[in-house]
Every structure is written in C-alpha cells, then in structure tokens.
C-alpha positions, 0 to 999 in steps of 0.5 A: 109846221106846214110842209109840203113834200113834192114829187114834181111835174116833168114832161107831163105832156108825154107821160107819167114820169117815174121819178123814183125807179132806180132809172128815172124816165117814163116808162112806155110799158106803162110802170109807174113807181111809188114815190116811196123814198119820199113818202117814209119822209112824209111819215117821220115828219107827221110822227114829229107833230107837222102837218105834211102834203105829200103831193105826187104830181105825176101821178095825178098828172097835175100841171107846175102851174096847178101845183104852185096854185096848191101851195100859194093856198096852203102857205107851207114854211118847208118844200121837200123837192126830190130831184133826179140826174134826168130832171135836175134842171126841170126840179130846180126851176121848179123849186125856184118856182115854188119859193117865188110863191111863198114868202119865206119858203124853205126849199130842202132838195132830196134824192140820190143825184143831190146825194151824189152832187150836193154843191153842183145842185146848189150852184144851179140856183140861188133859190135852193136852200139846202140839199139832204145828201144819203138818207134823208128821213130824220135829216128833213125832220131835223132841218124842219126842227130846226126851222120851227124854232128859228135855229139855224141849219147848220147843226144838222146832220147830213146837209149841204145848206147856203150859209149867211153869205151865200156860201156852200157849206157841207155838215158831218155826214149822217149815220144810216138808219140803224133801226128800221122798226122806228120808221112808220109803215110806208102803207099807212101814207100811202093810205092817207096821202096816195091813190093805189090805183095810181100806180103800176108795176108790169110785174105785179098784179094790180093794184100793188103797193111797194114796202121796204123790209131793209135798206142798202145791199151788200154786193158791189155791182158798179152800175146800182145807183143807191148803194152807192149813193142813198144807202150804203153797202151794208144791209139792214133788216127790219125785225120779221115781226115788224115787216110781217105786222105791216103784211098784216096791215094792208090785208086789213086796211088795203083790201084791194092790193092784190100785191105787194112788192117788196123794192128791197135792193136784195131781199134774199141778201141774208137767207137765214132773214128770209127764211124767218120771214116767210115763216112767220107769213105762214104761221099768221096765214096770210094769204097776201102775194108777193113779189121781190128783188133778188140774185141768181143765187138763192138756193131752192130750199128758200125758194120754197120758202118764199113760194109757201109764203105767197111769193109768186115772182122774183125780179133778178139780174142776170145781166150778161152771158159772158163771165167776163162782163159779168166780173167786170161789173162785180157782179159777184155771180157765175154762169154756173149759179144762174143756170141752177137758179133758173132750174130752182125757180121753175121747181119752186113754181116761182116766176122770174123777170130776167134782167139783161144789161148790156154795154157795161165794162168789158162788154164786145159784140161777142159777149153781146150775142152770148147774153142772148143765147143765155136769156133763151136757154134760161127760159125766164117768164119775162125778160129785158134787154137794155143799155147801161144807164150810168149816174153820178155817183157810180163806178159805171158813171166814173168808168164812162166819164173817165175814158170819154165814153160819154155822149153828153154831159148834159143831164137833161139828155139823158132823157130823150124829148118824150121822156123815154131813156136816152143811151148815152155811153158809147165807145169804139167798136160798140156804138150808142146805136149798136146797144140800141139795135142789139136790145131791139133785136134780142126784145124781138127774138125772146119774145116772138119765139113760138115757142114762148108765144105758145107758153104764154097762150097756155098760161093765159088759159091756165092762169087767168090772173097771170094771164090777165097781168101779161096781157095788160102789160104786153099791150102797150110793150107789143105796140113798141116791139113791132114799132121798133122793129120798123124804125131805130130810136133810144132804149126804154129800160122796160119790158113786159116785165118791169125794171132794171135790178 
C-alpha cells in the first residue's frame, strides 16, 4: 500500500513551524525538531512491506499547494496527518485537502491533541476518517492492514474512526509498546526520507539527530503534555545494547552529526539503566556527543558517568525558586536538590540548559522574583524563562479552564499571527501580560550580566566548538532580547538554549 505520512505546511510564510516540541510554535531562536513521532511511524510501516513518504513539509518549506501536487502524482491509499492544539484547525483543511485530491483517501490524523480530543477532532470534518488516540506505531500499521485487505477498521486497536453512517465510534484502548527493541532505529528514516541538516537544536552542536532510548515517564508534573497524553507514566527502556548498536550506527552511517540528542522525557529516570549505558559507550569507544533531558536530581557519580561517555549538555527543569510553586506543580523536586544538582554538574564539566516555568499553580508575584534569584545563584550555561503553555489533556489545562484562567478557547490563539507562542492563561494579581514582561526582564537580567557576558566571552576562545554553537544560537535570540526590551508582545517558549523539559 502506498502511504503518504505528513508533517503538514502552517504559517510557512513566517517560518518553520515546529510541530513536534513539546510546545509547538516557530521557534524565534531558530529550533527546528525532528518530526520524530511521525518518522518511528514511518519505519513500522516500511518493516510491514508498504511503500511510505515521509514528507515534512516545514522543513523543506513546501507550500499546501506543493504538497497536494506531491500527492495527486503519487496517488497514496493512506494519509498519516500529525496534528497539534495550535494547528488543529489548519491540520484539518489541510486533510480535507488532501482527500478532495485523491479519490478514496484514507485519512488517519496523529498526535497528542487527537490523543487528547479524538471525537472533537472528528467533528471538525466530514473528511476526517479516523484519529490514532496515545501511541500510534502499530495502530497506523494495523489501520493501514486492515485497509490493504478491505476489512473494516473498526478491529483496530486504539482508533476513534467514522463508522458507516457517519457516527463516532471509539475502539478498546491500545497496550503501550512494551518492548521498544522492535522498533526500527529512528536514524535509519531519517537517513532514506530526511536531510539532517534541516534541523536544528539551540543546544546542540549542529548537525544533530534525535533518537528515543525510552518512552513515558515516571513523575507527575501536571503541566508535561506527553506523559499524560501519548506515553504514560511509566517508563520504558530500550535494552542498552539496542540504544548503544544505534549510537553505533550513526558513527558509520552519519558521519557528519556532530550530536546526538537523546528527546527521552528523563533519561536519568532509572540510574542504575544510565549507568549501564554510559558504560557500554565506553567499553565500544564511541567518541560520538551527547546531549539529554534530565531532572535536578541526578546524583554526580552518573554525571561522571554520562560526561565519560561523551555527554556533553543536560537540558533540565528547574522551574521556580518557590517550593511552594514547585509542589504545586508536582514537581517531586526541592530546592535543596537543585542546588546540589548544579554543584554536581559544574564538577562533572557537564553543561546545563536551565528551564524556568513561570504562571503555573500556586505562582505570585513573589515566587516570581524568587525564580529569578535561583536562576543567577545556580549559574547554568543557558537559561529560559516562560509562561506556562497548557494543552488538552493536562492537569495545567484542567486547572486553567476550570477556574476560568483561560484567555481563549480558540486553539488557533494559542499561537500568535507570525506563529510565535501566545500566553494564554491569566488570572487576578498575575496578568498574561505581567508573565510576559517578567520572562523579558528575568531573559535580560541572566544573560546581560557582565559577569555571564564575560564567562561566555572565555568560553568562546576557550571552547571553540562550544563557543561556536552559542554564538550561532545568541544571534538570532540577541536580536530579540533587545527588541523586547523596547517594545511588549507574546512569549516565545526559547532561549539561547532550547525548549521547555
């Protein structure tokens, strides 16, 4: 079966949009994600025997009207849509699109909004076939199965699909991919479908590619959108061997990555799993570098670990200087640990990307200013200051809706004309706007310090490669800062750094 899987086209005009961070939007510093979700697709459906497209739009910045040429030549049986709360609307017109080109189109929409609002997301349009609800791999391989052999749809696991007359019909949740070994290697679609120059992460050296070692997480902060609504609490591993035979892979086969990026929610979740793997680099002498997501609590003997290993930058979520906000946000997390995580990252030479939410429950003008102080003491190399962005699905977005904090229920505002994001939670004594200005102060006050000013001026001669990263990263970002300190408008969820973990 020919099967075209989309990243579609949105607000080309302003930009790429990136529609698989965890906070969709088009990235002023420049961050451009991988459409990664959507490519583990692609490789279980070429392991069933089908001939897949993975097209991602954005990142070749192809026109709606380029891609539906695309598919009126190819004539696929089955789209593959991903769709997100900011581009619903656009995603769906898109997939209406696409059917009116191709007589007999099945189209099958993806992603965590779907997830979280299957039977909305149908209603939308008549044109809409069915919506894969959590992780979608084998469900888009069984729906396209079922279609090869003219069976109906409705035995498939894990679907919200339009039965015969046009009603809504929901199938037997899906069972969580259990073991993770079965799924090809992400790289290797990259590699026949994507250019890797293409993308970008503020954070990481460039070229970079993005794997997955686990999926899900295990903590409970209310605000994470894809434990809650893609991949579930619990976390599961790939065998060390397995993540460590890809590592292997893109040394050979991907010569020019100069990092890779490991998206796993926490990949220091289980440390005794960490350990393990950062040995096992070792004992193959892989000289490739590294770069994750992790949580202020990870103890300095992994982070030696992890910096023996090649890993060279830590992307954590430090949040708020109030413990207060931060058990508000089950963050599961003291100040106490942040400052020794901190200290244990600077002994372990390892770099860290400070993340700083701000607006979430429990959050006062006070706590604000206290989040700014811990951002300075803890020193990190980059740093990001944003509004809570809350989605469907989430306690954050049940919290907000519920006590009327809400600015829109429109989910094409959650994005502003040109693309970038749009706060949209606000609340008596703490303003949309007052998050906004807060972020723009607290982005100039870190980063224009001489003392950091001075720091980064070292590294750049010091570091070349690192040096060369930052200033790659800062030129754009810097434009903005200043720019921002003129004039007030929405909150871009990035930095210098990178994006919200």
């Amino acid at each position: 079966m020919r099967i075209i899987v989309l990243n579609s086209p949105y607000k080309e005009e302003h930009g790429r949009f990136s529609r698989a961070s965890r906070s969709p939007a088009i990235a002023k510093g420049g961050t451009f994600y991988y459409p990664i979700w959507l490519a583990y697709a692609t490789g279980v459906l070429e392991q069933a025997g089908h001939e897949v497209r993975l097209v991602d739009a954005p990142a070749r910045r192809l026109s709606v009207a380029r891609v539906l040429e695309l598919v009126r030549d190819w004539r696929p049986q089955l789209a593959v849509v991903d769709v997100t709360t900011p581009s619903v609307y656009h995603d769906v017109e898109v997939a209406a699109a696409l059917k009116a080109a191709v007589d007999g189109l099945f189209i099958l929409l993806v992603g965590a909004h779907v997830s979280a609002l299957p039977e909305e997301t149908l209603e939308l349009s008549p044109c809409i076939d069915a919506c894969a609800i959590r992780e979608y791999d084998y469900t888009v391989r069984d729906v396209a199965a079922a279609l090869e052999r003219g069976h109906d749809v409705g035995s498939v696991a894990g679907l919200c699909y339009r039965g015969p007359r046009g009603e809504v019909v929901r199938t037997p949740a899906r069972q969580l991919i259990d073991n993770l070994d079965e799924l090809p290697f992400v790289t290797r679609v990259y590699e026949r479908h994507l250019h890797i120059e293409d993308y970008f992460y503020s954070n990481a050296r460039h070229p970079v590619v993005t794997i997955l070692s686990g999926r899900g997480c295990p903590n409970r902060c209310v605000y994470c959108v894809l434990p809650q609504v893609m991949n579930g609490r619990a976390y599961r591993r790939r065998s060390v061997e397995n993540v460590v035979d890809e590592l292997e892979y893109i040394a050979k086969s991907l010569p020019k990555v100069k990092d890779v990026f490991f998206e796993d929610d926490t990949l220091t979740a289980n440390p005794l799993w960490t350990r393990a793997l950062c040995d096992e680099i070792v004992r193959r002498r892989l000289r490739l570098r590294w770069t994750c997501n992790t949580r202020a609590d990870v103890d300095l003997e992994t982070l030696q670990r992890m910096r023996s290993a090649g890993c060279r930058l830590v992307c954590v979520g430090y949040e708020s200087g109030d413990q207060r906000v931060l058990d508000a946000m089950k963050k599961n997390l003291t100040l106490e640990q942040v400052h020794r995580f901190a200290k244990h990252a600077k002994t372990a030479r390892i770099l860290v990307h400070g993340c700083f939410l701000v607006g979430g429950p429990g959050e006062t003008p006070g706590s604000l200013q206290a989040t700014l102080r811990l951002a300075k003491e803890l020193r990190p190399d980059t740093a990001q200051f944003y509004p809570i962005m809350v989605y469907p699905g989430t306690e954050a977005y049940a919290w907000a809706e519920g006590n009327g904090y809400l600015t829109t229920t429109n989910f094409g505002e959650w994005l502003t004309e040109d693309g970038l994001h749009n706060t949209i939670v606000s609340r008596p004594g703490l303003s949309n706007e007052d998050l906004v200005a807060f972020c723009d102060e607290a982005r100039r006050q870190f980063y224009l310090r001489p003392r950091y000013m001075l720091a980064k001026a070292w590294e750049i001669l010091t570091h070349p490669r690192e040096g060369r990263r930052f200033v790659k990263s800062f030129r754009t970002f810097a434009k903005y800062l200043f720019r921002r300190a003129r004039h007030g408008s929405s909150c871009n969820q990035r930095s210098a750094g990178g994006e919200t973990k």
